[in-house]
N, C-alpha and C positions, 0 to 999 in steps of 0.2 A: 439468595440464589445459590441452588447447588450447583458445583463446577467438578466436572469429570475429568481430570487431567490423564491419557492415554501417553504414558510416558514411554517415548518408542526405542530410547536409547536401549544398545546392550548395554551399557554401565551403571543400571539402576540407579541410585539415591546420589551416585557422581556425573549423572549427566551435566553436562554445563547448562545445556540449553534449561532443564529444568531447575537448577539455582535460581534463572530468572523468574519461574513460576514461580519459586520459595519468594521471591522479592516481591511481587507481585502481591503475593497473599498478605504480607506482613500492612499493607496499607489499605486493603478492604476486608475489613473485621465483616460487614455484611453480608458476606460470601463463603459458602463452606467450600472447602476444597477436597477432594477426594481422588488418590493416584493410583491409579493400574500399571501397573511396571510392565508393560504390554514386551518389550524389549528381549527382559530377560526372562520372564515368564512365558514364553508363546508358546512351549513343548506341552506346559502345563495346563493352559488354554485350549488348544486344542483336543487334548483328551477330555476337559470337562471343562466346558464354557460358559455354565448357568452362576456361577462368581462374577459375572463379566456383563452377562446381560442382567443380572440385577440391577446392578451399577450402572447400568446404561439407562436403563428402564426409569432407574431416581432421578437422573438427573435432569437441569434444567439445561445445562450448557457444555454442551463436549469439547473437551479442549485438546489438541493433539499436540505435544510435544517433542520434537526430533534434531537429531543432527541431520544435516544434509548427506546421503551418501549418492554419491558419482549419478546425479542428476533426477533422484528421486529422494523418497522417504528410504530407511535401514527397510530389508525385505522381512524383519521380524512384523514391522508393524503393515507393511504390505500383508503381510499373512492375516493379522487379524484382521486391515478392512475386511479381506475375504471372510473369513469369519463372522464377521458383522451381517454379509446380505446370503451368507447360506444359514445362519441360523434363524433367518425370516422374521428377524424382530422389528417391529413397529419403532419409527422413531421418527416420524412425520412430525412436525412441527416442533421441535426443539432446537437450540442454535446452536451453530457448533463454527468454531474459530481452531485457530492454528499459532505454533509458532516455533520458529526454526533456527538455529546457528548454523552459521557454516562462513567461509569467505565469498560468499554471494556467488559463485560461481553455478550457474545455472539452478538458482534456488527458486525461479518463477516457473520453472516445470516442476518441482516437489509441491509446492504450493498446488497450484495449476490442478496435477494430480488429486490429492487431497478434495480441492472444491468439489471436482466434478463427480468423486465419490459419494460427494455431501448431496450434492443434486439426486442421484441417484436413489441414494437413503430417504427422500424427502424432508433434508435438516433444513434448516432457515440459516446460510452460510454467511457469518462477517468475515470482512477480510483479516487477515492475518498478520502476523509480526514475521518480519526476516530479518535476524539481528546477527551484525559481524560478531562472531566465537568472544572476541574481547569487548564485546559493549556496555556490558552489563561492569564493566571495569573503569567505565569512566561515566565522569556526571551526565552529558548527553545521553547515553545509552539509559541509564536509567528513567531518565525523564522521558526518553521516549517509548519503554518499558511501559510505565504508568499511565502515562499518555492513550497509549494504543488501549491500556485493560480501562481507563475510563470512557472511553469511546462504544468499547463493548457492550458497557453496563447498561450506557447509555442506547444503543440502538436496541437490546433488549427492550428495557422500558418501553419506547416506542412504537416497539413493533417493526423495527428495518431489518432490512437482511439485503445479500447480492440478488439480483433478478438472473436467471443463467440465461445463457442466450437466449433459447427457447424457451421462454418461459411455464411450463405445466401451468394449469389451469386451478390446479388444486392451493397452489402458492399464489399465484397472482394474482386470487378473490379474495387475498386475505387484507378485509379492511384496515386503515392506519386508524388510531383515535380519532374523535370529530375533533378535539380542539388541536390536534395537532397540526390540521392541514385546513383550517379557516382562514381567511386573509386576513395580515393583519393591520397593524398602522405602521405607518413605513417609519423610521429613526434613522436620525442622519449621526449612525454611529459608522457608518461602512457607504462602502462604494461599490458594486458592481456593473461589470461592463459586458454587455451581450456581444460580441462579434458574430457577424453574417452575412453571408452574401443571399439577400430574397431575390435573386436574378431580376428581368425583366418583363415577364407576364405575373401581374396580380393574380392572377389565376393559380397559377401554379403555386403562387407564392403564397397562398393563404394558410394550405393547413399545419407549414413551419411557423408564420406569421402567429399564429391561433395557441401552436404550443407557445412561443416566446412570454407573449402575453400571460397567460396562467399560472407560466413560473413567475414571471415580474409581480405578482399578482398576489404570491405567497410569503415572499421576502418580508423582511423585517426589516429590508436596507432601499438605500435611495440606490437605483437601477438606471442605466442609461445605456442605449440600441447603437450598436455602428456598423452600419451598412455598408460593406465595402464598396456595391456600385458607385455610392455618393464619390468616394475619393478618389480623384482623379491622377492615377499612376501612367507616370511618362513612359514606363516597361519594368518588363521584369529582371531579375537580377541576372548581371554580366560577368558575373564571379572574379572581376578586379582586384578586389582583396581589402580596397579601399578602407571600408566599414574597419575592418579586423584591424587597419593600423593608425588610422584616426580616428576611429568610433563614429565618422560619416559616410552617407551613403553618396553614391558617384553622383545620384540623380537629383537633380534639385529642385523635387515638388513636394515639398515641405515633406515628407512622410515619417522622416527619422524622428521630427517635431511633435507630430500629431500622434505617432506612435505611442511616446512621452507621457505627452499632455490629457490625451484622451484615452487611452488603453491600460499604458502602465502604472499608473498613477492608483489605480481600484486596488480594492480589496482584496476582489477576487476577477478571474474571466473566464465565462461563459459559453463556448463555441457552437453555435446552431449552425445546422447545414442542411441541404436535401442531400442524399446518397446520388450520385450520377458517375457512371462509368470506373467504378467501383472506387472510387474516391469524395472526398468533399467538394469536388467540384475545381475549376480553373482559376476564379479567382480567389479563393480560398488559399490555395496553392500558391498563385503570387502575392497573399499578405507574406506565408509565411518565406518565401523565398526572398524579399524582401527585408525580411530582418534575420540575412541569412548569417553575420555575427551572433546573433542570440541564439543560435544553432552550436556555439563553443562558450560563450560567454552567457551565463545561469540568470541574465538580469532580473525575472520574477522568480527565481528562487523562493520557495516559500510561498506562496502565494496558491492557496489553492483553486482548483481548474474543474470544469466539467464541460456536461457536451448534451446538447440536444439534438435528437437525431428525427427526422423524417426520413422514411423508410424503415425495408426488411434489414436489419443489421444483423440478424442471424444467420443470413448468405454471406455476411462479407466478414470471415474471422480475419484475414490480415489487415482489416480498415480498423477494428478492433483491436486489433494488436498495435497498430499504429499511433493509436489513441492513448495506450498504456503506457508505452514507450515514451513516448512523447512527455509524459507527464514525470516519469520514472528521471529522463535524461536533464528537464528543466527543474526537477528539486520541488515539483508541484504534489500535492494530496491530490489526485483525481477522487472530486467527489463526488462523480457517479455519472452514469449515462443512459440517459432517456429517450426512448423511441417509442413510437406512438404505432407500431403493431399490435404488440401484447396487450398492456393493460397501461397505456397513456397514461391515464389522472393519476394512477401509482405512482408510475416511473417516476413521474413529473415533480410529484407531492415530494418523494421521499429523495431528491434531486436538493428541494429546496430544501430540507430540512436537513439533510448533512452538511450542503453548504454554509449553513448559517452557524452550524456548529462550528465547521472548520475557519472560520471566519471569529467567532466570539471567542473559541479556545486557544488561535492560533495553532492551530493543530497541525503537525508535520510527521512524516512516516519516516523510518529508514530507506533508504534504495535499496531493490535490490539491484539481480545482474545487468538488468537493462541500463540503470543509471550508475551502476557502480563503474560498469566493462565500459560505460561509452565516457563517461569523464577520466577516468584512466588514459584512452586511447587520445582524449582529445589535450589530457595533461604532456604527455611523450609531446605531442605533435607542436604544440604553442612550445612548449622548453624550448626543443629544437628552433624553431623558428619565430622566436622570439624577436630577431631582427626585424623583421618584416610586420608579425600582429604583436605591435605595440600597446595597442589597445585591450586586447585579448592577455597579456604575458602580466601587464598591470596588475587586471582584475585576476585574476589567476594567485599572484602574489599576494594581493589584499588579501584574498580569503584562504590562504592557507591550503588549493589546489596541490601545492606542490611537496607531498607526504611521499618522497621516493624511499621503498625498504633498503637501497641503498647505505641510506644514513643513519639508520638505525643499529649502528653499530655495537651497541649491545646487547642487545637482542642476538644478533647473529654471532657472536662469541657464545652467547648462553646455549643458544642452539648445536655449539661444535658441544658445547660440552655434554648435552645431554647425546648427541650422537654419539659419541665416546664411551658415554655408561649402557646404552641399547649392544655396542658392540663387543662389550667388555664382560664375559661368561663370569668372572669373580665380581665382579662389581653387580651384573645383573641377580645375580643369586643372595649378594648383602642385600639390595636392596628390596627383593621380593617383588610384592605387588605393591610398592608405596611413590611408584612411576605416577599412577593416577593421581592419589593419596596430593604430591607435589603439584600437580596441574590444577586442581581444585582450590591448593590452598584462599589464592587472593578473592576466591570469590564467597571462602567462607567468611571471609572477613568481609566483603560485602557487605554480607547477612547480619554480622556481628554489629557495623554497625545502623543498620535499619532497626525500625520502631521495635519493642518488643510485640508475639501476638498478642494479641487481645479477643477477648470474649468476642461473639458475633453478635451485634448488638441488635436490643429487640422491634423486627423490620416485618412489615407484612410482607412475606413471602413473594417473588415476581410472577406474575399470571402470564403465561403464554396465550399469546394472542394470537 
């Protein structure tokens, strides 16, 4: 697979974010790699583009590499999308992915951005990497580095890509393999658990009912339905506090138990709903209010989530956005969301088929600012009040929650120091340009010690489907 990496930093061959890409490559020899310094080059670009759209034109997979700047992509590489859809190049059906350093701080609007560029161009968009500036600095970061580009490869293969709200017509005909999406025999290697509310008229409830089944349908895992109507809830939550200081609910109709036993217990979970009143609905609502602890405390951390939708989802972007977040703030892979507007049997197919991935790989994303900003907020809040969510301060501690910059005291002496030589007109002039030069170091050593490259070895080439 050729890979177009649109390297958007101004620091060319010292961007950070792109060492990751340099990581990246070193572990899939099957992949040629190809980088456009879009960053520092854009002056150049613009006066003659046809270097640019070559390269675009070869490749099988556009990659866009960036630092995050103050709530977008750098406006260098802003410049070149422009460039992209005024020099009217053809680039329908190719995939194209992303990935970004920054300290998460509104890094789901650069992203964001980017897709809907990708929609516009008619690329086949996968989701993206948002990796904290130092990730690629420790073993997680990497693993989830590698992680993410296997996943790539993988929906390449395939045939997956994001559906964008509005689906075009030209994308959403485009068949998945037959053997991919045959049913198949179920293996009691995993668990998953459909949560739902099908109301009270059968009627109504059939053509949620209709998708559930289709996806059950396509698993490769043992599936099981729960119905919220069935469970009989004494009310909903009174914001006592209870839960957060013994990890029980005030209420005593078993549901903290069943919660447990029958929901978190899966592999994965599932959430089907009808759109009503521009939400999932009331008692949908009072599941989640109910386990309104797991609203601070990560319990299915890891565990990845999806959503089946009946109805127009394309009218309701903050129920969408609600759906993200959500998955972002509980540590969940959202693998994907299906609604039976556009093109159903797709949605649906390709629903199950990332699940199943994210389920046999274990598969986990970075957060970004949604989950990064909201477990922050909710790290301050339990410190503080620790006395009271007992239960909450615990888990928190268990899992290493409490990473205050604070205590990182040498970091922030290193920090005076370098502020010291920015401010220092003799020292800055010894040093030259070798400011960058020292930021880079630890992550050439990364590099140094990943696999040597290697040959690309000999692969029949990926067919874009």
């Amino acid at each position: 697979m050729k890979v177009l990496v649109l390297n958007g930093s101004p620091a060319g061959d010292d961007s950070i974010t792109l060492f990751t890409v340099k990581y990246i490559e070193r572990f899939f020899p099957s992949c040629t790699f190809e980088v456009l310094h879009v960053g520092k080059f854009i002056k150049k670009m613009e006066r003659d583009f046809s270097e640019s759209a070559e390269a675009l034109q070869n490749a099988d997979l556009i990659l866009f590499s960036y630092p995050v700047y103050t709530f977008l992509v750098p406006a260098q590489l802003h410049r070149f999308v422009e460039l992209m859809k005024e020099q009217g190049i053809d680039l329908s059906g190719k995939y194209a992915t992303q990935i970004s350093t920054s300290k998460h701080f509104y890094d789901m609007t650069a992203h964001r951005f980017l897709e809907e560029n990708c929609y516009d161009l008619g690329l086949r968009y996968l989701r993206g990497l948002s990796a904290d500036m130092d990730d690629l600095l420790t073993e997680t970061g990497r693993k989830q580095a590698l992680d993410f580009f296997s996943r790539v490869v993988w929906s390449v293969e395939h045939g997956l890509f994001e559906c964008p709200p509005q689906t075009p017509a030209a994308l959403a005909s485009v068949p998945l393999r037959e053997q991919d999406v045959q049913p198949v025999c179920k293996k009691k290697t995993g668990k998953v658990v459909i949560v739902t509310d099908y109301g009270t008229d059968p009627a109504a409830a059939a053509p949620l009912q209709a998708m559930v089944e289709r996806f059950r349908a396509l698993l490769p895992f043992d599936s099981a339905v729960v119905d919220l109507q069935q469970f009989p809830f004494k009310g909903g939550c009174i914001g006592c506090f209870n839960c957060a200081a013994t990890g029980k609910c005030f209420y005593k109709d078993g549901f903290d138990d069943y919660l447990r036993s029958n929901i978190q217990d899966s592999e994965a979970i599932v959430y089907a709903y009808t759109i009503k009143d521009h939400s999932m609905g009331y008692r949908m609502k009072l599941y989640d209010d109910r386990q309104f602890c797991n609203g601070h405390r990560t319990v299915t951390m890891g565990k990845p989530v999806g959503y089946l939708v009946h109805g127009d989802l394309s009218q309701e972007a903050n129920l969408r956005l609600l759906m993200e977040a959500r998955a972002q703030v509980g540590g969940n892979f959202l693998s994907g969301i299906a609604c039976d507007t556009a093109d159903p049997d797709r949605e649906i197919e390709q629903l199950a088929l990332q699940l199943t991935y994210a389920v046999t790989h274990h598969y986990e994303e970075p957060q970004n600012f949604y989950g990064v900003g909201g477990l922050k907020i909710f790290r301050d809040l339990i410190y503080q009040m620790q006395g009271l969510m007992k239960a909450d301060h615990k888990f928190y501690k268990e899992h290493g929650f409490y990473d205050f910059p604070q205590k990182r005291k040498g970091r922030i002496i290193g920090m005076y120091a370098v502020g010291a030589l920015m401010q220092n007109k003799t020292l800055q002039k010894k040093a030259g340009g070798k400011m960058t030069e020292g930021m880079t170091m630890p992550y050439h050593k990364v590099l140094d010690r990943a696999p040597a490259p290697k040959a690309a070895e000999k692969k029949e080439p990926v067919k874009i489907k």
